[in-house]
C-alpha positions in Angstrom: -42.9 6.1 -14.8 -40.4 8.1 -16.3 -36.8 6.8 -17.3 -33.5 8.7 -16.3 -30.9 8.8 -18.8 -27.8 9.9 -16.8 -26.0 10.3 -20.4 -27.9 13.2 -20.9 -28.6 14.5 -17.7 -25.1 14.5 -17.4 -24.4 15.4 -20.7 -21.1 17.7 -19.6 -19.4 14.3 -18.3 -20.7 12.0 -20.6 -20.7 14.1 -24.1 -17.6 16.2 -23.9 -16.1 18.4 -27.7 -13.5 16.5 -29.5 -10.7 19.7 -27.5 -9.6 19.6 -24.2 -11.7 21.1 -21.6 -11.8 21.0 -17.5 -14.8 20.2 -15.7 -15.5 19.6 -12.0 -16.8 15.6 -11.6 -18.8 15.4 -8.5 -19.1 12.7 -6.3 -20.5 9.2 -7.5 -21.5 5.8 -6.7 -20.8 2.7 -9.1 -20.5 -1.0 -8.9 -16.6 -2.0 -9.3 -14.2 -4.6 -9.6 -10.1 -4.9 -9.8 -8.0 -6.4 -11.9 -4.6 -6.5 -13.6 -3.4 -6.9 -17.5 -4.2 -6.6 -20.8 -7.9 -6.3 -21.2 -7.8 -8.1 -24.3 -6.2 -10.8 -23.3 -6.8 -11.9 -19.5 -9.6 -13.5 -18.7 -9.6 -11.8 -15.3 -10.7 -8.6 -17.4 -13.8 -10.6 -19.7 -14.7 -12.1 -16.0 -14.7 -8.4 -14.2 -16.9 -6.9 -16.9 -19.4 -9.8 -17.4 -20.5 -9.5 -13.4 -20.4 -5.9 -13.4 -23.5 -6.1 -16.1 -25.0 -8.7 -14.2 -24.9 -6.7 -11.1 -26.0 -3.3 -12.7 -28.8 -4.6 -14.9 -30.1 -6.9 -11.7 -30.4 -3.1 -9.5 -31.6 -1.2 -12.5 -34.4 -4.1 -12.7 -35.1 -4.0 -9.3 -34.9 -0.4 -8.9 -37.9 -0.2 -11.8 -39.9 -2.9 -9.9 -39.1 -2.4 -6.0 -38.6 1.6 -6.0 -40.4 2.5 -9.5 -37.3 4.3 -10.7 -36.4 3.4 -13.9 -33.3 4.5 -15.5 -30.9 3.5 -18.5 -27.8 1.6 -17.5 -25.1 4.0 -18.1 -21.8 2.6 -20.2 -19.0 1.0 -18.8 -15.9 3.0 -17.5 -12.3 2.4 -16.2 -10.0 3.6 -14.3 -6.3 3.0 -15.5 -2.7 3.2 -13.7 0.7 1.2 -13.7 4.1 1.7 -12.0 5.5 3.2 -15.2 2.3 6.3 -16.9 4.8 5.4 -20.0 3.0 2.4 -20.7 -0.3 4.3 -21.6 1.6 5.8 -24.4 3.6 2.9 -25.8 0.3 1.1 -24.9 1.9 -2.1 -23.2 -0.6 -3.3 -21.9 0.4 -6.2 -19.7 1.7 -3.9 -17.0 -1.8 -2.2 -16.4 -3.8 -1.9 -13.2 -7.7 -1.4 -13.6 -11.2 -1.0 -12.0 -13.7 -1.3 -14.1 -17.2 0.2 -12.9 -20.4 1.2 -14.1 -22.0 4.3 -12.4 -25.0 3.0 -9.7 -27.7 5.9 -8.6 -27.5 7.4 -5.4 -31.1 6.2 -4.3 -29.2 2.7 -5.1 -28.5 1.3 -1.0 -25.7 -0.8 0.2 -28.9 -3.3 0.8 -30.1 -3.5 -2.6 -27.0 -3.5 -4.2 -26.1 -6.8 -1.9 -29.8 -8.0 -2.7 -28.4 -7.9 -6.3 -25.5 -9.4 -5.9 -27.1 -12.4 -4.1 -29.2 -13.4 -7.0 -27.1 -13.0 -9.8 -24.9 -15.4 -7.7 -27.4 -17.8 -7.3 -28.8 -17.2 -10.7 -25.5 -17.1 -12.5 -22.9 -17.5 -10.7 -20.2 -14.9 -12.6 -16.5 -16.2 -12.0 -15.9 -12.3 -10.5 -18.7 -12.0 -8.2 -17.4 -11.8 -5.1 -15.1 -9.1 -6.1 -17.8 -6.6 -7.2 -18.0 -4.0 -4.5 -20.1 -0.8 -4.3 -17.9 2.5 -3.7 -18.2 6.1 -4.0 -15.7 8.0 -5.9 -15.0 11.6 -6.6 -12.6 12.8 -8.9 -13.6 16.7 -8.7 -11.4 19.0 -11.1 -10.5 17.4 -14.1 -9.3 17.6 -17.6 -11.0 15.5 -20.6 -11.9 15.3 -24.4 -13.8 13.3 -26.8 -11.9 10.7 -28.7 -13.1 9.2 -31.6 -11.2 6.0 -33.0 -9.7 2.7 -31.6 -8.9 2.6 -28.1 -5.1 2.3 -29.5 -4.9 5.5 -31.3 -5.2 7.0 -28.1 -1.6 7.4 -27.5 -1.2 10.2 -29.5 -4.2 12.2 -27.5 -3.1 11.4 -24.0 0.6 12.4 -24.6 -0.7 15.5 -25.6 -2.9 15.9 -22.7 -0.4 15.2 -20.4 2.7 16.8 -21.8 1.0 19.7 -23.6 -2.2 20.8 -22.1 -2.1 19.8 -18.5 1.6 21.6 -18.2 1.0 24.5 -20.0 -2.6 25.4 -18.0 -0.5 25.2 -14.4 -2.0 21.8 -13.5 -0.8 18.4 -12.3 -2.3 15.1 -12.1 -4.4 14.0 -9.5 -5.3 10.8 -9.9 -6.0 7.5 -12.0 -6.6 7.8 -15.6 -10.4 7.5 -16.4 -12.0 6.4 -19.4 -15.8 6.0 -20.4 -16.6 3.7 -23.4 -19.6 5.2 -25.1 -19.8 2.7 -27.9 -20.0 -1.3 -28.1 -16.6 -2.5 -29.8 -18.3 -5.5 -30.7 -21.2 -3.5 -33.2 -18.9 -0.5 -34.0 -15.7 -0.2 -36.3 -12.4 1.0 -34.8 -12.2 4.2 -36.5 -15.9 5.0 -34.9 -15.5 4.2 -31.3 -17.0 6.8 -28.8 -14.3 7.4 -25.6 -14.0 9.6 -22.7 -10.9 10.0 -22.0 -10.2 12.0 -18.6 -7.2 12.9 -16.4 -7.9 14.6 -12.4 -5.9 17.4 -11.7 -5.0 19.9 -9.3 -3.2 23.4 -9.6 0.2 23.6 -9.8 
């Protein structure tokens, strides 16, 4: 049985240069969940992410055993919004919206995905589990870079993608802000950590 590795199947969306570049994001599925605040303080955000990897590591189990298609959970992601974009640069963080989501493969059904969802609820019981959801998303044209450090030194990069690069290349946003953690905070420093950081856009 061979193992997928969407990380490197994918490797333009998931391994992007440390510079700006555009690429075209096809269509997805992932596992999801909503939430509000600072993600280092609400426990609505430690609750979201602990039954999203009880969800996606239940189908990736089942997928290996029920449709012998093995494949590497890919890393977490999030999309990221508020009423005032400012906040992303002077990274207050209480007024964030977010959905954090793990991308689900296509041969993943609405029925095995609800399968899943049924007995990590009776197994475990995760305070967010009736808020995971499956959903398809497609962000199509967008901008995004490599960024390598803690999650807030980011400011810096997304002012200059969104002031700087986005303007002067005759785009606009088009949607929520998107990032992709490629490293475990909890086993790598600060000044280490892996991010995708990406912006939809449309022409101007």
């Amino acid at each position: 049985m061979t193992k997928t590795d969407f990380k490197k199947t994918l490797k333009h969306l998931y391994k992007p240069p440390r510079r700006f570049v555009t690429v075209d994001v096809p269509e997805m599925q992932f596992v999801m969940v909503d939430g509000h605040g600072d993600p280092n303080t609400t426990q609505h955000y430690k609750d979201a992410v602990e039954s999203l990897y009880a969800v996606a590591y239940k189908i990736k189990f089942m997928s290996k055993k029920g449709l012998e298609k093995d494949y590497t959970v890919p890393p977490l992601e999030g999309l990221w919004w508020a009423e005032d974009m400012e906040t992303f640069i002077t990274r207050n963080k209480s007024q964030w919206d977010w959905t954090m989501m793990i991308m689900t493969p296509d041969w993943i059904s609405v029925e095995i995905f609800a399968d899943a969802v049924g007995q990590v609820r009776k197994a475990k019981d995760p305070a967010a589990i009736n808020k995971v959801r499956l959903e398809r998303y497609h962000e199509g044209l967008s901008v995004q870079i490599m960024h390598i450090g803690s999650y807030d030194d980011e400011g810096l990069v997304l002012s200059q993608m969104h002031s700087d690069f986005i303007p002067k290349n005759g785009f606009v946003e088009n949607g929520k802000h998107h990032e992709i953690y490629l490293s475990d905070p909890r086993r790598v420093a600060p000044e280490r950590l892996k991010t995708v950081l990406r912006q939809p856009i449309k022409k101007r």
